[in-house]
C-alpha positions in Angstrom: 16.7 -32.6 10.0 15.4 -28.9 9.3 11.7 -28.5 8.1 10.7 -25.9 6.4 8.9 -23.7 9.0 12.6 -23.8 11.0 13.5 -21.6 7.5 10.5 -19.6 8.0 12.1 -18.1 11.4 15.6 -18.5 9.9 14.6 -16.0 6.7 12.7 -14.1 10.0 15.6 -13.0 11.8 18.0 -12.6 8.7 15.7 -10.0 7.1 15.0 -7.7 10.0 18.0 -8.2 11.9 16.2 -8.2 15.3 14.4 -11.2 17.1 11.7 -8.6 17.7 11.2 -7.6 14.3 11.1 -11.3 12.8 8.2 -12.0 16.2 5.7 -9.2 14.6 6.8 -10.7 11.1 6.0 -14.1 11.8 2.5 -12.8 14.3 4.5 -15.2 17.2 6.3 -13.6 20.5 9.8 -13.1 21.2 10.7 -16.3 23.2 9.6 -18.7 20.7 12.0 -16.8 17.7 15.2 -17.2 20.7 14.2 -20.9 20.9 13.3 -22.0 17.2 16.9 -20.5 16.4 18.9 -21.3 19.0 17.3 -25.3 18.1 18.2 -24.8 14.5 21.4 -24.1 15.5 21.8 -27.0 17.8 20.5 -29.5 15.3 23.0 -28.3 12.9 25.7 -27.9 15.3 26.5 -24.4 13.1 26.0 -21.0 14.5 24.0 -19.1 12.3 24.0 -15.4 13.8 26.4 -13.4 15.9 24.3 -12.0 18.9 25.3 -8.5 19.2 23.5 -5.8 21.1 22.5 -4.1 18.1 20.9 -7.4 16.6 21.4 -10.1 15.0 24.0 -11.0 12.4 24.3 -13.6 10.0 27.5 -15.5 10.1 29.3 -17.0 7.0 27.2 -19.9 7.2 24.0 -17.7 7.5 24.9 -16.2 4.6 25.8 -19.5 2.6 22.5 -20.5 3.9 20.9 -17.7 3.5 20.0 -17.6 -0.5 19.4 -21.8 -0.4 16.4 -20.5 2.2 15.4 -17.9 -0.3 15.0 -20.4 -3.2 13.3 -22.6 -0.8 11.0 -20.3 -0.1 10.0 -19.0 -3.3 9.4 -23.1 -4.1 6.7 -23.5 -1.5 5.4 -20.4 -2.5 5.0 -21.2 -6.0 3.3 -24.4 -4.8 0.7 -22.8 -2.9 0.1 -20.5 -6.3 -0.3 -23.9 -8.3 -3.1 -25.4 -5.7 -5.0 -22.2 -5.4 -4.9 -21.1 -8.9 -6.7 -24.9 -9.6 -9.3 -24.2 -6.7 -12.2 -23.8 -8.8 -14.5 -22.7 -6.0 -15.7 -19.4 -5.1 -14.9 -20.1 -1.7 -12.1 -19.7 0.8 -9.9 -16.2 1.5 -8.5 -13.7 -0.7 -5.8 -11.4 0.5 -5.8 -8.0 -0.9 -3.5 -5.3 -0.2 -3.4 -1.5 -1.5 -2.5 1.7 0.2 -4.3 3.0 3.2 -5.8 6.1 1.8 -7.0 4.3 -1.3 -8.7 1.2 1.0 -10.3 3.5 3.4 -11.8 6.2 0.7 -12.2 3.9 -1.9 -12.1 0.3 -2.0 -13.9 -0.2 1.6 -17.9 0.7 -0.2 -16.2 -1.8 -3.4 -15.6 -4.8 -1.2 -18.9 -4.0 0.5 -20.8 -4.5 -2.6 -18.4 -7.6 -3.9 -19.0 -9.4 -0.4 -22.8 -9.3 -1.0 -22.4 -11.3 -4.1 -20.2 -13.7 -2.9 -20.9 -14.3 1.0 -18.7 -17.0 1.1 -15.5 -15.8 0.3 -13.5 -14.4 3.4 -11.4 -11.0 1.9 -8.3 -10.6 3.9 -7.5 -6.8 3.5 -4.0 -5.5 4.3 -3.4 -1.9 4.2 0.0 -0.1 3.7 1.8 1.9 1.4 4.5 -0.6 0.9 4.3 -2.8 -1.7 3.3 -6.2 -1.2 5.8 -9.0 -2.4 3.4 -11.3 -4.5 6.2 -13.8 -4.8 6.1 -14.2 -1.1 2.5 -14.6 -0.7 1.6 -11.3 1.3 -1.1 -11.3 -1.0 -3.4 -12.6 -4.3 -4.1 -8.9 -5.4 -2.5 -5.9 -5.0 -3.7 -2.9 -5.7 -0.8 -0.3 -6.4 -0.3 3.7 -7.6 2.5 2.8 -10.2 3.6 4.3 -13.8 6.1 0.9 -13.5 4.5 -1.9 -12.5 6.2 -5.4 -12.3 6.5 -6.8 -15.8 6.5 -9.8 -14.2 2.8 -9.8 -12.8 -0.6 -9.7 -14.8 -2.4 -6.4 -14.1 -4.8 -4.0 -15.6 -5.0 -0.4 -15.4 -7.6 0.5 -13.0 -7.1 4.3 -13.9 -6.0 7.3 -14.6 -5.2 9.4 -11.6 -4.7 13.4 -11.6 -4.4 16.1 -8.3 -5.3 19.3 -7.5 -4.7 22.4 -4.7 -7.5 21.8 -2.3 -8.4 24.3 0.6 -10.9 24.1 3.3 -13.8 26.2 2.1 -13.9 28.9 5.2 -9.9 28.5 5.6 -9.8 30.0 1.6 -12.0 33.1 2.7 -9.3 34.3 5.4 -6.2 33.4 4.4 -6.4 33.1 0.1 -3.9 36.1 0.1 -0.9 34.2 2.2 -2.0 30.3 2.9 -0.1 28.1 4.9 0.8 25.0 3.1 0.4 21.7 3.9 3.3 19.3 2.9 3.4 15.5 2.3 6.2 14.0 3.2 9.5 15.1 5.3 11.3 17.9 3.5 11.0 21.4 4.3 10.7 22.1 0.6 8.1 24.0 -1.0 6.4 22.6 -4.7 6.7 24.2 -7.7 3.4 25.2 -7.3 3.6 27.3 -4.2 6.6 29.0 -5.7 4.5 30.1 -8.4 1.5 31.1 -7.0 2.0 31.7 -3.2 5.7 33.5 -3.2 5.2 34.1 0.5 3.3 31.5 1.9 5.3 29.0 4.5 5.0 25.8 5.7 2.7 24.9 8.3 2.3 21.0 8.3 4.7 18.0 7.1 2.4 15.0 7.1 3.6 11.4 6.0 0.3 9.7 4.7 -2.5 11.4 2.5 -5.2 10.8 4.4 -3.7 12.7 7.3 -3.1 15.5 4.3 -6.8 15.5 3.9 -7.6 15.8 7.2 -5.3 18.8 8.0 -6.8 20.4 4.8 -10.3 19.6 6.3 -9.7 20.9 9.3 -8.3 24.2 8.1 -4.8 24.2 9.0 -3.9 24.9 5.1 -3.8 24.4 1.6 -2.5 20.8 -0.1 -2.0 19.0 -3.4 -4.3 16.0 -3.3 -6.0 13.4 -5.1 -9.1 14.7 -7.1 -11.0 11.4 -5.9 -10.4 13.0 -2.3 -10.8 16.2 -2.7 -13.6 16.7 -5.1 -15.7 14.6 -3.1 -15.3 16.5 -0.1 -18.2 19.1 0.0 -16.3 20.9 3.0 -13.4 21.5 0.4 -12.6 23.8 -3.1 -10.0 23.7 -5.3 -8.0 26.6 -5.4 -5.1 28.3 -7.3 -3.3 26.4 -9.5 -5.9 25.0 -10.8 -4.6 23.1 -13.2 -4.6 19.3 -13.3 -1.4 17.2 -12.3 -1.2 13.5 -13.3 -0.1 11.7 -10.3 0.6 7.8 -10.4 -2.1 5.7 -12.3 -3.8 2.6 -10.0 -3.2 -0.8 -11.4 -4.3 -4.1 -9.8 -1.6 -6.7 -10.4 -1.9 -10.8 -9.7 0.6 -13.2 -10.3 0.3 -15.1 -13.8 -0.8 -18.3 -12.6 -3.4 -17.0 -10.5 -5.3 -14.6 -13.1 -7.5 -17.2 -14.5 -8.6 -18.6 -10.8 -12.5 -18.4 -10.2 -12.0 -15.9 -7.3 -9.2 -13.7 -8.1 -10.9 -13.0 -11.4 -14.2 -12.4 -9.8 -12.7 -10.3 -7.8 -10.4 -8.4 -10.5 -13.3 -7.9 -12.3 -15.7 -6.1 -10.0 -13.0 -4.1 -8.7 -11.8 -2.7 -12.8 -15.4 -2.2 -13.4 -16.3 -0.3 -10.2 -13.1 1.9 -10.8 -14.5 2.5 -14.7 -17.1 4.0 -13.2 -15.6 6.5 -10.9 -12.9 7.3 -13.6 -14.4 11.0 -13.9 -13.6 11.3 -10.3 -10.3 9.9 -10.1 -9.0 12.0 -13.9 -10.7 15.5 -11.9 -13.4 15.9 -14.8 -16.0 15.8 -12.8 -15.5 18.7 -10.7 -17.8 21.4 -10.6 -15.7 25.1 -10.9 -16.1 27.0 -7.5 -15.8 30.7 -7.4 -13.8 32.5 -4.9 -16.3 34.2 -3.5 -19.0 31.0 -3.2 
């Protein structure tokens, strides 16, 4: 008989395709994904993958296995939802999860504050720009930059968000006739922006997250569209031409139905909408004081 954890390494394997990939998934090392597979597939006397050098592959009966597993999964998961949305305590961990740039600039000095009023709650915080799967339990609260979040998941509107052209104050003094630009992101194409107001400028920097945007604008290697929350709080750094405001995605905190009225999440939800309401001036670029170009 198959338990449920012998699906955990089944659903493992079958969604990264590589024993290696489903051992960092499942925080466990490669021998012990081999051996709870190849036992599955001696209990069942079925072979579930083809072993090819590329990977692994499921077989026909993977596959007729494969979305049974699924709706197995989502079942305990559900479960789990049920318990802890009836734990009235203020207890126990909370996993969070929002994008890197936003948990390091932003929501680290948040949980700071919410951790001294509740001691005993252990915050599990996982950043990444992916999105969290709720459904699977990655996390209780995720913290997204969406114009389309889930219908399916409670959330509120933390705020609105809105960019500008930042440059490195001393960087603007030398180069504000020709800047190099910084780009974020993997194509060699310049924004409408630079079209418009740099003709001749080039690119200088492709960068894939925007903190390492922020800190190749800090460190002078060019000009870059970023976040007003990062850039106007930056003394080192002025806007610059255009200066006109962009909306960029708004930031939404989204929880599962079933868990919105639990004792912990909400506390949580809570602390975090109003400690956004009052940075919302930062976040909309209204609270930016106009810089001349020769400051």
């Amino acid at each position: 008989m198959l338990n449920w954890d012998d699906y955990r390494f089944f659903l493992a394997v079958a969604r990264s395709g590589t024993v290696t990939g489903a051992a960092h998934a499942l925080s466990v090392n490669h021998s012990t994904v081999s051996r709870r597979i190849a036992a599955m597939e001696e209990t069942t006397n079925v072979r579930l993958f083809d072993r090819r050098q590329e990977g692994y592959f499921l077989t026909d009966a993977g596959l007729a296995l494969l979305d049974r597993a699924c709706s197995a999964e989502a079942a305990v998961h559900a479960a789990e939802r049920t318990l802890r949305a009836h734990d009235h305590s203020l207890t126990g961990e909370l996993v969070i999860t929002a994008p890197l740039a936003l948990m390091v600039t932003v929501l680290t000095p948040i949980i700071a504050r919410f951790r001294q009023e509740h001691p005993d709650l252990i915050l599990s915080l996982v950043s990444t720009d992916d999105i969290a799967n709720l459904n699977r339990r990655e996390a209780d609260i995720a913290i997204r930059a969406s114009n389309t979040p889930d219908d399916h998941l409670v959330g509120r509107k933390l705020c609105v968000q809105r960019t500008a052209v930042y440059a490195q104050r001393e960087y603007w003094w030398q180069n504000k006739e020709v800047p190099t630009l910084i780009i974020l992101g993997t194509r060699s194409i310049k924004p409408d922006w630079a079209l418009k107001t740099y003709p001749n400028s080039k690119i200088g920097c492709r960068l894939t997250g925007k903190l390492e945007v922020l800190a190749a604008v800090e460190a002078g290697v060019g000009i870059a569209r970023l976040p007003c929350r990062l850039g106007d709080t930056r003394p080192e750094l002025i806007r610059v031409p255009p200066r006109r405001l962009e909306n960029d995605l708004d930031i939404w905190l989204l929880m599962q139905p079933e868990m919105q009225h639990a004792p912990r999440t909400r506390a949580f939800a809570d602390f975090v909408y109003n400690s956004f309401r009052r940075e919302a001036e930062l976040f909309e670029g209204s609270a930016y004081v106009t810089v001349s170009d020769a400051d």
